[in-house]
C-alpha positions as CSV (number, residue, x, y, z in Angstrom):
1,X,7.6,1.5,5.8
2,X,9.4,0.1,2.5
3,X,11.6,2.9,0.9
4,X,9.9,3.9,-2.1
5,X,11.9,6.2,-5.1
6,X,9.9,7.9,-6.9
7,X,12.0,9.7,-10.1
8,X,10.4,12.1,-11.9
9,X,12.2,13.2,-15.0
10,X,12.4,16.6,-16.0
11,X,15.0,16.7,-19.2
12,X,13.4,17.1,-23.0
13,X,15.5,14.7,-24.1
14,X,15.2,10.8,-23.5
15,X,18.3,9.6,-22.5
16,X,19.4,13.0,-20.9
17,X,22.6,13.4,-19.0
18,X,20.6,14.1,-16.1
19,X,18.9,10.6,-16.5
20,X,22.2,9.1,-17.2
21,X,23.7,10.3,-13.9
22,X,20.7,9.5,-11.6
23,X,20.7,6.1,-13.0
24,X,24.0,6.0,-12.1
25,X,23.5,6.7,-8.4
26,X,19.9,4.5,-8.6
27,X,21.8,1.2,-9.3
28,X,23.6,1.6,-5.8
29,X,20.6,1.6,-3.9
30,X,19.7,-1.8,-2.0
31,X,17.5,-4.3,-4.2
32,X,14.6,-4.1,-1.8
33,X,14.3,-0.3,-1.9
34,X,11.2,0.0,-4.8
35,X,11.9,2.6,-7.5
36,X,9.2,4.3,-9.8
37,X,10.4,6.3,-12.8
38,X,8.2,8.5,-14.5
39,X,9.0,10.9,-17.6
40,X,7.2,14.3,-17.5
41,X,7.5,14.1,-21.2
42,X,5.8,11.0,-21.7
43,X,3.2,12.0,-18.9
44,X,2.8,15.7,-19.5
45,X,1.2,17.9,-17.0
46,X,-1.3,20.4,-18.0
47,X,-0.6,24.1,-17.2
48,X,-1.6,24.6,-12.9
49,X,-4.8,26.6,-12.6
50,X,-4.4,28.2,-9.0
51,X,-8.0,27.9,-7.4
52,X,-6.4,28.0,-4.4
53,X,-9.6,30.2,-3.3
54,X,-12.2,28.6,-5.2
55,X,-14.3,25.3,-3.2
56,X,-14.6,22.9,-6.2
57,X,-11.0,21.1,-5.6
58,X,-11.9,17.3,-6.6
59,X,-9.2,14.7,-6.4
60,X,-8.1,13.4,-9.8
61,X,-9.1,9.5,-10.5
62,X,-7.3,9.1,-13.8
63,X,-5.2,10.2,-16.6
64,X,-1.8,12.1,-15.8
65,X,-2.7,14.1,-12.9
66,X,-3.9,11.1,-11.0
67,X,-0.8,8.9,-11.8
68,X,1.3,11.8,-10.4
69,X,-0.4,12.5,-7.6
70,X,-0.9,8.6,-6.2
71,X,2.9,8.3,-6.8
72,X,3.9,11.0,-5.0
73,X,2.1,10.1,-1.8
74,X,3.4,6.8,-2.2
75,X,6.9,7.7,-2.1
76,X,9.6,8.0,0.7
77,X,11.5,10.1,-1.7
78,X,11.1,11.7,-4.3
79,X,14.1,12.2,-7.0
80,X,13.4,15.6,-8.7
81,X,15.9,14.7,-12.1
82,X,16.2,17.7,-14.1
83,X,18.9,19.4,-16.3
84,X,20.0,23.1,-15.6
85,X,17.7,24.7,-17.5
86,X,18.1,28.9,-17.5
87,X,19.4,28.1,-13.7
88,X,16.9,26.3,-12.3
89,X,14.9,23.4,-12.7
90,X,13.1,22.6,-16.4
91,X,9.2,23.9,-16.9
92,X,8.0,20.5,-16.5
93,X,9.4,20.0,-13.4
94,X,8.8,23.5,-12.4
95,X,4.9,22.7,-13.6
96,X,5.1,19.3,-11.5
97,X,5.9,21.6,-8.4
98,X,3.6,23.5,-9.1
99,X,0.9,21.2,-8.9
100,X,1.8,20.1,-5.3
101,X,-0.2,23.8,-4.7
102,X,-3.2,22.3,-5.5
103,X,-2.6,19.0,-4.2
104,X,-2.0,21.0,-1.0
105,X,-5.7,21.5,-1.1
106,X,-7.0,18.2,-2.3
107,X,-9.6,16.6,-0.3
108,X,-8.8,13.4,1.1
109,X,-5.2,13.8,-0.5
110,X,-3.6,14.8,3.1
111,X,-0.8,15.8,0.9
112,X,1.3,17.9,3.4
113,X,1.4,15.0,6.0
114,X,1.8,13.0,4.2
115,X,4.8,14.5,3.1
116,X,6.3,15.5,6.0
117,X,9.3,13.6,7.5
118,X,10.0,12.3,3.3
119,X,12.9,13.0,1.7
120,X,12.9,15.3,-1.7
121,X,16.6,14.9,-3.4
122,X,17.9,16.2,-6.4
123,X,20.1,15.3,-10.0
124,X,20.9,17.9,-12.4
125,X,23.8,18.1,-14.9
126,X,25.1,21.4,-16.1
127,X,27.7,22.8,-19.0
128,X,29.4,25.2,-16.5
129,X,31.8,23.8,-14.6
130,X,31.3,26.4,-12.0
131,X,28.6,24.6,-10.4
132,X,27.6,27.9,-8.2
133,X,25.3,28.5,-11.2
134,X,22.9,26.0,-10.0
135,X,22.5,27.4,-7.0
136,X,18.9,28.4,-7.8
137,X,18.0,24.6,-8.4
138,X,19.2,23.6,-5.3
139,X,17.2,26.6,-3.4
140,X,14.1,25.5,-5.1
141,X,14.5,22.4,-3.9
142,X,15.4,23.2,-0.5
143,X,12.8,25.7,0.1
144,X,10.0,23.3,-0.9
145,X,11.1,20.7,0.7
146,X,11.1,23.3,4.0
147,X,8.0,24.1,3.4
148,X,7.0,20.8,2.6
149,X,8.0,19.6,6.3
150,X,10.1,17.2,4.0
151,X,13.7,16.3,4.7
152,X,16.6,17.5,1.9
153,X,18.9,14.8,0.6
154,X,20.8,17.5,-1.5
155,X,21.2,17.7,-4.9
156,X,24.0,15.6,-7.5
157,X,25.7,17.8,-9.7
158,X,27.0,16.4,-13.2
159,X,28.9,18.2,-16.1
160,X,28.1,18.2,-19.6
161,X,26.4,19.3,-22.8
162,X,26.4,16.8,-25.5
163,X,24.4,13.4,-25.0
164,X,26.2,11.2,-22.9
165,X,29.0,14.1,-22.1
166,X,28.1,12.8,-18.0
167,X,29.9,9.7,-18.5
168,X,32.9,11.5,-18.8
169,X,32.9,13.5,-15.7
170,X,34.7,11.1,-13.7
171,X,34.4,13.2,-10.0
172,X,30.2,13.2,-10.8
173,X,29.8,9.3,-11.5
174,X,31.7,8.8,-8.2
175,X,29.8,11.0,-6.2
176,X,26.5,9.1,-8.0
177,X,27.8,5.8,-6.0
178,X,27.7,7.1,-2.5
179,X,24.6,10.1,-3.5
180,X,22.0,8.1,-1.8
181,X,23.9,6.2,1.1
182,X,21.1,7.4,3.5
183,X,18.9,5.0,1.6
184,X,20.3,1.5,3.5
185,X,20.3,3.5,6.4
186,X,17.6,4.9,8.6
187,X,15.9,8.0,6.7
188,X,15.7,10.6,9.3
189,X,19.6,10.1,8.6
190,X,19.2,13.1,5.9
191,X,18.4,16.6,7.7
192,X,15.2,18.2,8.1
193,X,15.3,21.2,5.4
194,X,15.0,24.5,6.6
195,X,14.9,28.1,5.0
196,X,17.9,30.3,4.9
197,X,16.8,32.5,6.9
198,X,16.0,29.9,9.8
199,X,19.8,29.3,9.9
200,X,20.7,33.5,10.2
């Protein structure tokens, strides 16, 4: 199967120093690896109604939803870009993720299978420099990708504040060339995620 990228931008601001840094580590992947970006700002979401116990789930055939859905199952992996926001990942991506609950239970969507054995990674710049802080992030990320059945790539840290502050953190925009080195190599190269708790 041809390795598919699927970004999905999480930051408010166009041009972020989250999108900065994961274009950054994009540019190193081989030219016949495809790559989709999409912008939860210009494709907005709607809030996730949970009818997880309701019987009228009906897969989405257009507008935002749709577009979201059909590029997630395309993907191989899926680039979850979003700033530090409060210590964890922005509403809209947080919104995105929650969606995958009710794709869970889309007919005809097959969405955990599907799933399973992909790889979920993660970019997210911060203004500490302790980057403990975004420790949160990176459990979301994990934990859904266990969940998921998906395999974790990890997540690239960045430091800054001010637009275009990234490009200045010399140790990130190394790390950005060799983030996604697993993707000219075989993909059950990155590790099956697991919970904390499975590793006790």
């Amino acid at each position: 199967m041809t390795r598919r990228f699927l970004f999905v931008l999480g930051s408010s601001r166009a041009e972020s120093n989250t999108e900065m840094l994961a274009r950054r580590a994009a540019e190193q992947l081989p030219p016949e690896v495809e790559q989709e970006w999409l912008s939860l700002t210009e494709h907005p979401l709607p809030d996730f109604v949970d009818l997880r116990h309701d019987s009228d789930h009906v897969r989405p055939t257009e507008g935002t939803v749709a577009r979201l859905l059909d590029a997630t199952l395309a993907a191989t992996d899926i680039v979850i870009v979003s700033p530090l926001y409060w210590y964890s990942v922005s509403a809209p991506v947080k919104r995105y993720l929650d969606h995958w609950s009710g794709w869970l239970r889309t007919p005809g969507a097959d969405f955990k299978a599907t799933l399973a054995g992909r790889t979920l990674w993660g970019v997210t710049v911060l203004a500490h420099q302790e980057q403990e802080v975004a420790d949160p992030l990176v459990g979301t990320l994990n934990n859904s990708a266990a969940y998921m059945g998906m395999r974790f790539g990890g997540v690239l840290l960045g430091n800054g504040s001010k637009p275009g502050d990234v490009l200045e953190d010399a140790e990130a925009l190394a790390r950005a060339k060799t983030f996604f080195a697993r993707a000219s190599e075989a993909p059950q190269d990155a590790p099956l995620a697991g919970f904390p708790y499975e590793s006790e």
